[in-house]
C-alpha positions in Angstrom: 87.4 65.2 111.8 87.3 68.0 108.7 91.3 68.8 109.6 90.9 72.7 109.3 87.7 73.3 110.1 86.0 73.6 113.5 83.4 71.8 112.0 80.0 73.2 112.8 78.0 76.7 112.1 76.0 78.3 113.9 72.2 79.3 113.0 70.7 82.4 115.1 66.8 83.3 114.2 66.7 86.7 115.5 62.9 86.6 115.8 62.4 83.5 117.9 66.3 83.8 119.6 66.5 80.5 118.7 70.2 78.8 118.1 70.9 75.6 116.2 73.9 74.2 114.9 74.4 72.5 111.6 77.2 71.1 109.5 77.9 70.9 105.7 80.0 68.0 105.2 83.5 67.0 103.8 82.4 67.0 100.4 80.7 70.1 100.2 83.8 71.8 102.1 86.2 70.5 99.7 84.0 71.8 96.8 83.5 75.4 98.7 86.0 75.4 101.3 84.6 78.6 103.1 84.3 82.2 103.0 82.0 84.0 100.1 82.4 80.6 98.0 80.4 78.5 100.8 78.2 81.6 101.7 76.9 81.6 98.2 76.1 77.7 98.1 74.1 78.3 101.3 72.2 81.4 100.3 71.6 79.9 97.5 70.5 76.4 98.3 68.8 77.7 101.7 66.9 81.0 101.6 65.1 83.0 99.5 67.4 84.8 96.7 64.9 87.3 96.1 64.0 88.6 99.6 64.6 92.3 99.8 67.8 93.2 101.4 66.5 94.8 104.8 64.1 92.4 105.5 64.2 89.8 108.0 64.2 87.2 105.3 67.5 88.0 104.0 70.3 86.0 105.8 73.8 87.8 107.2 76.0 85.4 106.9 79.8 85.5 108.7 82.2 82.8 107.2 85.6 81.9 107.8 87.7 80.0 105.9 90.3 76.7 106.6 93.0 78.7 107.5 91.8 80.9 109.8 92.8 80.1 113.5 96.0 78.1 111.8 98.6 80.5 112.4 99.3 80.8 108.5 100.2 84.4 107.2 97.2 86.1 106.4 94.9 83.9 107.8 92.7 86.5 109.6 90.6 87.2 107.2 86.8 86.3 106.9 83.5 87.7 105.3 80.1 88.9 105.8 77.6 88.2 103.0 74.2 88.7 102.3 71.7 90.6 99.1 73.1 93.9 99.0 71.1 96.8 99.8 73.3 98.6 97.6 72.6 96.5 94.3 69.7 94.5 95.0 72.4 91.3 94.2 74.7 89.4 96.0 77.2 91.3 98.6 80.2 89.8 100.2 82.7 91.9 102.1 85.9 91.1 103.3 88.0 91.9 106.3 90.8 91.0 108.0 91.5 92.1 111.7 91.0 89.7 114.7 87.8 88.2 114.3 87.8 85.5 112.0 90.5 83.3 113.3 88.8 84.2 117.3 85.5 83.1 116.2 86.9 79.6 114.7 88.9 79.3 118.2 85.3 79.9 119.5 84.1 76.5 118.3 82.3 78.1 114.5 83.4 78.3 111.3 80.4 80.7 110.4 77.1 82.0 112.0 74.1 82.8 109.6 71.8 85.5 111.0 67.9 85.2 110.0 64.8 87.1 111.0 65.0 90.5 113.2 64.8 90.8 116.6 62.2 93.0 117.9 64.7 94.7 120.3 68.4 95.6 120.0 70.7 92.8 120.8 74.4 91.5 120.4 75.7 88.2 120.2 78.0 86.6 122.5 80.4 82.9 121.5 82.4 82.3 124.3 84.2 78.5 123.6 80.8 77.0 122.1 77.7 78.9 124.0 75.9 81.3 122.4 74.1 83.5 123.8 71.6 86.7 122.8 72.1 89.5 125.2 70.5 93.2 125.2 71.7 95.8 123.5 69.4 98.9 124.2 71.9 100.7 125.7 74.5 100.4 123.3 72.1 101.2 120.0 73.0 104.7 119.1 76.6 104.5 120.2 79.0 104.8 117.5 81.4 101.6 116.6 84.4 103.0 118.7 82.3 103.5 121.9 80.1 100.5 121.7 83.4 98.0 121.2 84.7 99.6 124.5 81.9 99.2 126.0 81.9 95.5 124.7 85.2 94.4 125.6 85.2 95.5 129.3 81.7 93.2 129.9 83.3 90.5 127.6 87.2 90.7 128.3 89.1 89.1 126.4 86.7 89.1 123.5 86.9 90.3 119.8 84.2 92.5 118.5 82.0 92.8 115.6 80.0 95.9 115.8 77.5 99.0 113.9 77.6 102.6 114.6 74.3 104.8 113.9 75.0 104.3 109.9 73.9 100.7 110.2 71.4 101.3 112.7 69.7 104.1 110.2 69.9 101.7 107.3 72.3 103.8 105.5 72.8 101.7 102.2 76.3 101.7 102.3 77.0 101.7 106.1 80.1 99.5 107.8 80.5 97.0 110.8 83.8 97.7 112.4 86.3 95.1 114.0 87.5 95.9 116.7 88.1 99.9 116.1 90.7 99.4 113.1 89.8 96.7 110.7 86.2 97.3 108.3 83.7 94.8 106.5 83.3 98.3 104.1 81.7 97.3 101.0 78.2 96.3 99.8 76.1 97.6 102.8 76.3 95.0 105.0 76.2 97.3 108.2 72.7 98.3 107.0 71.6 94.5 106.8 73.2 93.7 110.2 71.2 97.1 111.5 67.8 95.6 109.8 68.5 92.8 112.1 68.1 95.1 115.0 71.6 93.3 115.7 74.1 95.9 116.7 77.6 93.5 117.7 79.1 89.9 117.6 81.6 89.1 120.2 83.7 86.0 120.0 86.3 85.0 122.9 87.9 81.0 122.0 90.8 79.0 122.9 89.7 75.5 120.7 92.5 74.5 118.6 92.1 73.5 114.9 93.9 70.4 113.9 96.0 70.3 110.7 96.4 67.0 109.0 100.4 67.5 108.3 101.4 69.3 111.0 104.8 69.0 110.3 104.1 70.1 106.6 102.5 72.8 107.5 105.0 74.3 109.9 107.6 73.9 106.9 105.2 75.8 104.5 104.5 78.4 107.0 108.6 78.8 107.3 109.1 79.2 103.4 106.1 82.1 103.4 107.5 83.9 106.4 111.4 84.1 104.8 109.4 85.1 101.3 107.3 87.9 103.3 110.9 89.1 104.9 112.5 89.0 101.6 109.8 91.1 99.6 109.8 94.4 98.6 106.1 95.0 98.4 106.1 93.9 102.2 108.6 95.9 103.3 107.5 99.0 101.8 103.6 97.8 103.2 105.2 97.7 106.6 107.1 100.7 106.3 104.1 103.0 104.9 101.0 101.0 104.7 98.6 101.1 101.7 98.8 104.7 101.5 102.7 103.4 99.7 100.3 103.3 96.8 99.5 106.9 96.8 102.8 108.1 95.0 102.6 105.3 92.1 99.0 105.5 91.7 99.4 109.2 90.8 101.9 108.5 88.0 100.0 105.5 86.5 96.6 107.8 86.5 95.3 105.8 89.1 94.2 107.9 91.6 90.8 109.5 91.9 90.6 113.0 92.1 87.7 115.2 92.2 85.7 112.3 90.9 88.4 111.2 88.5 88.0 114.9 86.6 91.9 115.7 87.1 94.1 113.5 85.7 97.1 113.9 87.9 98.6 116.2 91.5 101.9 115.2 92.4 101.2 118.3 95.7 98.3 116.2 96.6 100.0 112.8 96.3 103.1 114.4 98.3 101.1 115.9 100.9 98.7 112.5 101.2 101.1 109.7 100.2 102.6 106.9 103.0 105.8 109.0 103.0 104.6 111.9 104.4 102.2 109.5 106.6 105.1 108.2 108.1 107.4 110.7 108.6 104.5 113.2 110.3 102.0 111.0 112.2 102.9 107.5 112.0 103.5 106.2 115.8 103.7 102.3 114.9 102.7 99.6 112.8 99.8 97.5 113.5 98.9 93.8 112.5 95.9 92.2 111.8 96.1 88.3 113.2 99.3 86.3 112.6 100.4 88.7 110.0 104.1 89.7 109.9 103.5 92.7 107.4 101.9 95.0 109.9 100.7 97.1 107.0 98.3 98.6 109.5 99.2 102.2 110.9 99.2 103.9 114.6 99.0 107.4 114.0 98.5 110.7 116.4 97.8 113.9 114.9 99.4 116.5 117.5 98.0 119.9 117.9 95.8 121.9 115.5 92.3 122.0 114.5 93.0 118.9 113.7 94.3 117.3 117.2 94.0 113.6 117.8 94.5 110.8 120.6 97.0 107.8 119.1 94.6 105.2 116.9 93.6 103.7 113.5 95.6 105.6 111.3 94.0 105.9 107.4 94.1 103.6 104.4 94.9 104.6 101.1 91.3 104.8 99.9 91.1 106.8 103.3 93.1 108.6 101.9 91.6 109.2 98.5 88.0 109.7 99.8 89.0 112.3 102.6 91.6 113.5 100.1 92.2 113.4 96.5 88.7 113.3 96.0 87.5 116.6 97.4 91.3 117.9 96.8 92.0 118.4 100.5 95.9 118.5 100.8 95.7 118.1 104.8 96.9 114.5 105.6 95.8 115.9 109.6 92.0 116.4 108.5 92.1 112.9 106.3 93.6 111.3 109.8 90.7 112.9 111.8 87.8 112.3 109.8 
């Protein structure tokens, strides 16, 4: 037994929907103990470095690491890697959400992705199977619509999934978890759309095994009374990231119109977690075994702007649908 690991990946040749199952060892865990670190050692030991980034030689690679599924604060994070279409180099992306820690309950610490399927199709891991299922009704549907549609024929299930942007290869395009949490940098929603592979659902209920279990549970004591005693998690809980609106405009770190202004303390007011709060916010949300709940649950309420409660912004969100084009409306950031 590799204590924090579930101990196996998982191998899917889209062309051939052909599964196999492999494992890396302790040593090479211990050296690269998951995530982009052990992504990297297998692109780069396994496939073809210089494959172009849309074609079917170019691996997409999900990877937890030894703490998901544990419990641990934090824990729910996991990436997707692959070459970027973006940069032509190496992408990795990371996310928190539900995901990770589902898909190492699901009996994988990681599935690699190689070839393209000739038709659209997702992925289902339910407690070990895999299994390629159609997906010609969902390609076109956006993320929010196709995870729906997901976790009514999978219940129970988390949900990996592209909208049109990854579909139309859009260099810089997302895959969504489940509605609220984002794998947003480097393009890998346009490698998983050159897959012709439009959603991963995981459903699990394995258990990873910790070597010091009683060790562990006094560590993961310690980091919840530090989270309850900090500042910076308080004020994440209280406001989200958008808390860093308001200091980031008076260190000159906030980008507006393309970084050409140098500060707007009416912008930052009118954007900033405060006013996110006060105005929209409904409740906090939590990513996997996370006390912060730095997450938001907002509802915009009448207006042009008029929206049903869900994923509230970030504070990039913020930034992109605001500072950047100097629109003042936190309403019209929330709805876009």
């Amino acid at each position: 037994m590799i204590f924090g690991y579930a101990g196996k990946f998982l191998q899917v040749d889209l062309a051939s929907a052909a599964f196999s199952i492999f494992e890396t060892g302790r040593d090479l865990l211990r050296d690269f103990p998951g995530g982009s670190s052990l992504a990297a050692k297998l692109f780069l030991d396994r496939f073809n470095i210089l494959a172009d980034p849309l074609s079917a030689e170019n691996p997409l690679m999900i990877m937890t690491g030894p703490l998901a599924a544990s419990g641990f604060p934090g824990s729910s994070r996991f990436t997707v890697c692959a070459r970027s279409p973006q940069t032509n180099i190496w992408g990795e992306s990371s996310c928190g959400g539900t995901f990770g820690p589902e898909l190492k309950r699901a009996g994988f610490d990681g599935v690699i992705f190689t070839g393209r399927s000739a038709t659209p199709v997702y992925l289902s891991v339910i407690d070990g199977t895999a299994e390629l299922r159609d997906a010609a009704e969902l390609w076109g549907k956006d993320i929010y619509e196709t995870t729906d549609v997901l976790k009514l024929a999978v219940p129970g299930c988390r949900v990996l999934a592209i909208g049109p942007a990854g579909e139309n290869l859009v260099k810089y395009a997302s895959i969504g978890n489940d509605k609220g949490h984002y794998i947003g940098r480097t393009g890998m929603g346009a490698v998983m759309g050159s897959k012709n592979l439009k959603a991963v659902v995981a459903r699990g209920s394995g258990k990873i095994e910790k070597f010091d279990e009683a060790s562990f549970k006094e560590i993961h004591k310690n980091a919840l009374r530090e989270i309850k005693d900090s500042n910076l998690a308080g004020s994440l809980r209280s406001m989200g990231s958008d808390a860093g609106m308001d200091l980031g405009m008076i260190t000159g770190d906030v980008p507006i119109k393309n970084w050409s202004v140098g500060e707007d303390f009416d912008l930052s007011a009118n954007l900033g977690g405060p006013t996110m709060t006060e105005r929209y916010l409904i409740k906090p949300h939590a990513c996997s075994n996370c006390p912060i709940a730095c997450k938001r649950v907002v509802r915009v309420e009448g207006g042009m702007f008029a929206t049903e409660e869900g994923a509230g912004p970030e504070y990039e969100t913020c930034c992109t649908f605001g500072t950047m084009i100097l629109n003042p409306d936190l309403g019209g950031v929330i709805k876009a």
